[in-house]
DRENKETI-537482 format. One line per 5 residues: number of its first residue (from 0); for each residue z, x, y of C-alpha. Coordinates in steps of 0.02 Angstrom, whole numbers. Layout:
<sites>
NUM> Z:X:Y | ... .
</sites>
This chain:
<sites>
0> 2352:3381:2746 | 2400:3562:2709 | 2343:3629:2562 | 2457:3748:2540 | 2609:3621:2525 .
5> 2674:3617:2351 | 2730:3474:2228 | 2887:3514:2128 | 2975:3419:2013 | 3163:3414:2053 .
10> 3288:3478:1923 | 3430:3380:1851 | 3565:3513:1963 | 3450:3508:2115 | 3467:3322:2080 .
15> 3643:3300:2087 | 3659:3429:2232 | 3550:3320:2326 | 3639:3161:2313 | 3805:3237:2387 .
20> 3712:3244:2537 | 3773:3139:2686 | 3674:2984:2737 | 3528:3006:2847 | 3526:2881:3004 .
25> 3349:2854:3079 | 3320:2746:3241 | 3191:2600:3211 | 3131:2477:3323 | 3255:2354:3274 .
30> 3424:2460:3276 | 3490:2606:3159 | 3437:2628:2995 | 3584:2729:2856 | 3475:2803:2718 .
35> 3582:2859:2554 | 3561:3032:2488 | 3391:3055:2371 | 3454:3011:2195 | 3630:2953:2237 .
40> 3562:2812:2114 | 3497:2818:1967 | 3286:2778:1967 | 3266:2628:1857 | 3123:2516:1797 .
45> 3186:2322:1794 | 3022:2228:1775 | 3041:2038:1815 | 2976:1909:1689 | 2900:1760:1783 .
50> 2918:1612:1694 | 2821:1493:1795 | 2861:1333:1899 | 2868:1173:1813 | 2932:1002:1871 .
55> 2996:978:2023 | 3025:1166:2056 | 2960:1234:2225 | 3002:1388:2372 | 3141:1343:2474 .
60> 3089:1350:2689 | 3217:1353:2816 | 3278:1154:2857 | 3144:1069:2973 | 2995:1130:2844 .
65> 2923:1047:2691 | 2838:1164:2570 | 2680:1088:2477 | 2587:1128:2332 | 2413:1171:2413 .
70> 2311:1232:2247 | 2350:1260:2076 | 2254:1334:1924 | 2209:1476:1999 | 2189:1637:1900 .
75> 2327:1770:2004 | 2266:1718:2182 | 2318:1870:2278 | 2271:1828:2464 | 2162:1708:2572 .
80> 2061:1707:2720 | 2013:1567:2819 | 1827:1573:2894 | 1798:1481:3071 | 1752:1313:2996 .
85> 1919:1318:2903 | 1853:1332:2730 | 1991:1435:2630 | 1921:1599:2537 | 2045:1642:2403 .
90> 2020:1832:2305 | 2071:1814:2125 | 2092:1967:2062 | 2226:2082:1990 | 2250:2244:1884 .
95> 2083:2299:1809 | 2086:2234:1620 | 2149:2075:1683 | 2055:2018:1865 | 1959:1856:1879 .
100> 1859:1956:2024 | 1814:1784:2087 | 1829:1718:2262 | 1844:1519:2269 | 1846:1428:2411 .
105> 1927:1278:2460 | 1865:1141:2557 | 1991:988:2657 | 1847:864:2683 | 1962:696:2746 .
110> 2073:809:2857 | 2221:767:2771 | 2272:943:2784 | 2232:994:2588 | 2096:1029:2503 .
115> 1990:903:2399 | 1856:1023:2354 | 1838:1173:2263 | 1690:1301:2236 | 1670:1458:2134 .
120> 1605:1558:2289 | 1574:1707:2196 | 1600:1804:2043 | 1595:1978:1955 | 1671:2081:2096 .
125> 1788:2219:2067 | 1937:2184:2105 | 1914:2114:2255 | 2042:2088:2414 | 2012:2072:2582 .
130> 1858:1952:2641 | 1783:1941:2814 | 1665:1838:2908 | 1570:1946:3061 | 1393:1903:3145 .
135> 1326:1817:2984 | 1381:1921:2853 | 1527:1884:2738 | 1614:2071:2686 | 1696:2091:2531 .
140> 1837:2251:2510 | 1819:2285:2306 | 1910:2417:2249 | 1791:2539:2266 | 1680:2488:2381 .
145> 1641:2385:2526 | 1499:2250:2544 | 1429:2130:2617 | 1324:1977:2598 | 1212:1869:2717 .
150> 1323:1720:2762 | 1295:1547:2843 | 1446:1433:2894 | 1462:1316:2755 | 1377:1383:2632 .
155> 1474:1356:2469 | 1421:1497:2349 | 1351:1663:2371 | 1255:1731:2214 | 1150:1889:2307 .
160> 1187:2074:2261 | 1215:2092:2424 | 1238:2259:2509 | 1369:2425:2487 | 1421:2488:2647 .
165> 1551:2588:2604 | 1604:2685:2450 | 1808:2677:2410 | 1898:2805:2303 | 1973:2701:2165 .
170> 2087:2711:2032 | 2279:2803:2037 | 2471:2765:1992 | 2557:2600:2016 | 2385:2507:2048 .
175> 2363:2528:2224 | 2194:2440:2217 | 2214:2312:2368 | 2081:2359:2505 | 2092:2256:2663 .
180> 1999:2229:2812 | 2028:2169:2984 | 1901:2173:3128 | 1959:2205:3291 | 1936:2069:3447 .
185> 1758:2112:3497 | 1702:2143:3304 | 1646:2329:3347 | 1761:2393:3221 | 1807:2351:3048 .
190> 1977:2432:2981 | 1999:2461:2812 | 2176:2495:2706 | 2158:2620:2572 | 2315:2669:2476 .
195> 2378:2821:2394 | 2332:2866:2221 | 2484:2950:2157 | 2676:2897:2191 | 2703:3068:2295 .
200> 2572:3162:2290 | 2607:3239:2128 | 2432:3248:2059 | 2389:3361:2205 | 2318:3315:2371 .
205> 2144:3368:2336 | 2169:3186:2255 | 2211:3097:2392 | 2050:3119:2522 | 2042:2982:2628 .
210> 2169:2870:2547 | 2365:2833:2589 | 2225:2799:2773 | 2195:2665:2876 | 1997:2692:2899 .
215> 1898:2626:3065 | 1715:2585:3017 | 1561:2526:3113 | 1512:2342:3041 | 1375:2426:2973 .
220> 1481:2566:2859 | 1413:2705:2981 | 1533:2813:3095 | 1697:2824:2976 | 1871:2898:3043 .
225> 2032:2926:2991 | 2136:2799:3105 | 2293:2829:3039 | 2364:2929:2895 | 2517:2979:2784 .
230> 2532:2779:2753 | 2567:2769:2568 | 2520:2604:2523 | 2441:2497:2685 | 2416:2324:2628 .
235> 2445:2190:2753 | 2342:2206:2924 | 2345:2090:3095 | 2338:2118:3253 | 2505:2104:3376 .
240> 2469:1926:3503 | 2548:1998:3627 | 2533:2189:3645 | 2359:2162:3561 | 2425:2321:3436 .
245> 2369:2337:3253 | 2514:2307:3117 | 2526:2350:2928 | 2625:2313:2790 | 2656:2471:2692 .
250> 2738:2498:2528 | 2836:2653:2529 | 2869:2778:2378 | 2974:2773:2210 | 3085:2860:2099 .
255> 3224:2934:2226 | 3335:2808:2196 | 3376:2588:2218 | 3386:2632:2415 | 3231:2726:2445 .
260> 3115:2712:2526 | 3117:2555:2628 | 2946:2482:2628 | 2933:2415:2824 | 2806:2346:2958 .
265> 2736:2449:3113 | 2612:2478:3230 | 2482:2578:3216 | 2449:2703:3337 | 2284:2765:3333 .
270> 2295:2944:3251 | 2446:2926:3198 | 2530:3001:3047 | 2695:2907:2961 | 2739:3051:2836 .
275> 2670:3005:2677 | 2711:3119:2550 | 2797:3251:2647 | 2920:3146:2712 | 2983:2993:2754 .
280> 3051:2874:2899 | 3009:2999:3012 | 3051:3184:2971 | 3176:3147:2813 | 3105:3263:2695 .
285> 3062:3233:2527 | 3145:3345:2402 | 2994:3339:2279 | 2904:3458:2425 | 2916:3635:2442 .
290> 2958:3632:2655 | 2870:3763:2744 | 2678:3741:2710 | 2686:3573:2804 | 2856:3567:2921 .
295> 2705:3553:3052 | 2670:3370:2978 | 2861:3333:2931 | 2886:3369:3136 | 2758:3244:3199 .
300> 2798:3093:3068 | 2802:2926:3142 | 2961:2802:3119 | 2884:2639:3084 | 2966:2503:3170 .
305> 3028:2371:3040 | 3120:2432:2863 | 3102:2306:2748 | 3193:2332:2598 | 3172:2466:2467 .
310> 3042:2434:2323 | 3012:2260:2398 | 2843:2278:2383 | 2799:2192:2554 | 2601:2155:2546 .
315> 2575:2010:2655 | 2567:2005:2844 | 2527:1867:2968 | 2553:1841:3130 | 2621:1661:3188 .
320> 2477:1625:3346 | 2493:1438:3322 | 2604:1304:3391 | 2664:1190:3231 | 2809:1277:3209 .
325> 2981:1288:3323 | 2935:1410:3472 | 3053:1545:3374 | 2915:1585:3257 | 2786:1601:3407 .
330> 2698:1772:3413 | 2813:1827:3261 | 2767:1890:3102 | 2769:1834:2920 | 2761:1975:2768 .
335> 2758:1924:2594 | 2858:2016:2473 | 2799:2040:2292 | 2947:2103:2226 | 3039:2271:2155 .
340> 3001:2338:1994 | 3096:2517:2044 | 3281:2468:2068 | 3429:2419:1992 | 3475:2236:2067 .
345> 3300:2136:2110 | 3233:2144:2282 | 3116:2040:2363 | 3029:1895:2290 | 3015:1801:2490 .
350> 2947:1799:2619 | 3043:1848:2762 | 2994:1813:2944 | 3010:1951:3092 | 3059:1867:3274 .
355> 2946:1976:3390 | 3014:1957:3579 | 2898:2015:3720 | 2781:2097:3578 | 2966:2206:3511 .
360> 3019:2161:3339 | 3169:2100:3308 | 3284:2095:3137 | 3194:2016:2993 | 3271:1851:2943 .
365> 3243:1756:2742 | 3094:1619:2763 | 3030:1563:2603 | 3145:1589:2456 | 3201:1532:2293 .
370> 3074:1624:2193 | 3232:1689:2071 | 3234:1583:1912 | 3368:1675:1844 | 3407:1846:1940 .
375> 3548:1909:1813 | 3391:1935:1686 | 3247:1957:1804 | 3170:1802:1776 | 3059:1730:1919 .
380> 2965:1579:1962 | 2821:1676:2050 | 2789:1816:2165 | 2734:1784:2330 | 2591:1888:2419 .
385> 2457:1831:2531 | 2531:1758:2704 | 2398:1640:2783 | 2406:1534:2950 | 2293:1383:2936 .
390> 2219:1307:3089 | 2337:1174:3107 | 2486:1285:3109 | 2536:1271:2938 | 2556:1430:2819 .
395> 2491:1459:2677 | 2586:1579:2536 | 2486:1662:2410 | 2600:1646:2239 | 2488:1769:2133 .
400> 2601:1759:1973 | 2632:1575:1989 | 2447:1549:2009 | 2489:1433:2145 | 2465:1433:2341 .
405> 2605:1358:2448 | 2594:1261:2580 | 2735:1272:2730 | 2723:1135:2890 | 2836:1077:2989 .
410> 2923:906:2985 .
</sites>
């Protein structure tokens, strides 16, 4: 990033000029895009109050499906990760003052598809997120660091220091703590999602080395590079069946208005840069930047393939590789949506499913819903976040604020 590109904040009459500006349309992967004007709407904060689940109240799936409760009592499970033997690793954690840092595992010992066991696998981590399993070590993405800990299928606790590969930057606005990790086929490479520390870089870029990055790591920690940058908030990772590409979830920036930006889903393309904070959805410029220190970044910016909704907070990502489900969902994606804090009218609070055709996206479609308790006042049942497929083709929903983990199967 330049550093000679320069953060301004935007005055109440550059405001207003701004939002008489026509629309911007932007080509995506799955059809035209119509942006509003920045600050055609006023920026709002409309925090929702989750009230729980109680009785009889579950997600609603698409007819054909029956959603489960597959564990309760957990303390704000925010994703899970299934190892080879199909134990479930789930990472409590959440903002800093309040984070279990716990992973627990799960156990289905009678193969009745849910699990009868439960473990504390391991505590006092820091804020922990994503988990892998690679040539007998069990990796851990913390906040601010990366580690890893000798591992033997089975095992049900680890209680070693174990070993930092990798030092994180930590800390920022809007808690963009979640670090994840995906290995690619041939475990040679572990990729690791590092968000931005600021909303728009307003703190200065000096503050943003290596973060709003997807990094590429040897399994070791040796050998880091940038794989891909200017990607606010990268939380959701997999890799594409088909066109064996790697996709993200990204939460995109705040404060322009109820319409921008549109969190989405893309590829990856290897040195790639999306934008982040110069501009967005391309070369759309954001106002808060002076323009010609970094019009040479602005120029190169990446569309990503799938908007998703402004301030939806879309964290979750899974592939569908498994059969259970009607051959519509084959090879397609799942992203869980956590929910808007940043706009006027609620947004998100689902999980919506992507049809991929041929490895191509298609036009996101609703898949789990009725997480709205009361939407006129904000109230919510949970917040959805971690998308998991289980072995037999079932998927598993992460409901962090519910402290619950859904189950989804087909009849």
């Amino acid at each position: 990033m330049s550093a000679l590109a320069q953060y301004t904040e935007v005055s109440e009459e550059r405001k207003e000029e701004l939002s008489k500006r026509e629309p911007d349309v932007v080509q995506t992967a799955v059809g035209s895009l119509e942006l509003p004007a920045p600050f055609s709407s006023e920026s709002v904060t409309n925090e929702s109050e989750v009230v729980g689940w109680s009785g009889s109240n579950k997600p609603k799936a698409p007819d054909g499906f029956v959603v489960s409760l597959y564990a309760e009592d957990l303390q704000h499970p925010r994703r899970s990760y299934v190892a080879p033997n199909e134990d479930v690793f789930v990472a409590e954690s959440d903002d800093a003052k309040k984070s279990a840092d716990r992973i627990t595992m799960l156990r289905d010992t009678n193969g009745d598809g849910m699990p009868d066991e439960r473990y504390v696998f391991m505590e006092d981590l820091n804020q922990p997120y994503g988990m892998l399993i690679l040539d007998g070590y069990f990796y851990v993405a913390n906040v601010d660091a990366l580690k890893r800990f000798p591992y033997k299928e089975g095992q049900t606790s680890i209680e070693t220091e174990g070993e930092t590969i990798l030092e994180l930057p930590a800390g920022g606005y809007n808690h963009h703590w979640t670090r994840n990790i995906i290995a690619n086929e041939d475990g040679s490479k572990i990729y690791i999602t590092v968000g931005s520390s600021s909303n728009v870089g307003e703190h200065g870029i000096e503050k943003e080395e290596r973060r709003a990055n997807i990094l590429e790591i040897n399994p070791d920690g040796s050998g880091e590079e940038v794989y891909a940058a200017g990607i606010r908030n990268p939380v959701g990772m997999d890799w594409n069946p088909v066109t064996g590409e790697l996709w993200t979830s990204v939460n995109e920036r705040d404060k322009i208005g109820n319409d921008l930006v549109p969190d989405y889903l893309t590829s990856v393309k290897e040195g790639g840069w999306y934008g982040w904070p110069f501009s967005y959805f391309g070369d759309i410029k954001d106002p808060r930047w002076a323009q010609d220190p970094h019009l040479e970044l602005v120029e190169k910016a990446i569309v990503p393939d799938v908007p998703l909704g402004s301030h939806t907070s879309s964290l979750g990502l899974s592939f569908y590789k498994a059969d259970q489900f009607p051959e519509k969902y084959k090879n397609g994606a799942f992203v869980g949506q956590h929910g808007s804090w940043n706009r006027a009218n609620l947004a998100g609070y689902k999980v919506l499913f992507v049809p991929f055709e041929n490895g191509k996206p298609q036009e996101p479609e609703d898949f789990l819903t009725g997480f709205f308790a009361n939407e006129d006042s904000s109230k919510v049942y949970g917040r959805p976040v971690g998308v998991t497929t289980l072995p037999d083709g079932s998927l598993l929903v992460n409901d962090d604020d519910g402290n619950v983990i859904w189950k989804i199967s087909a009849e």
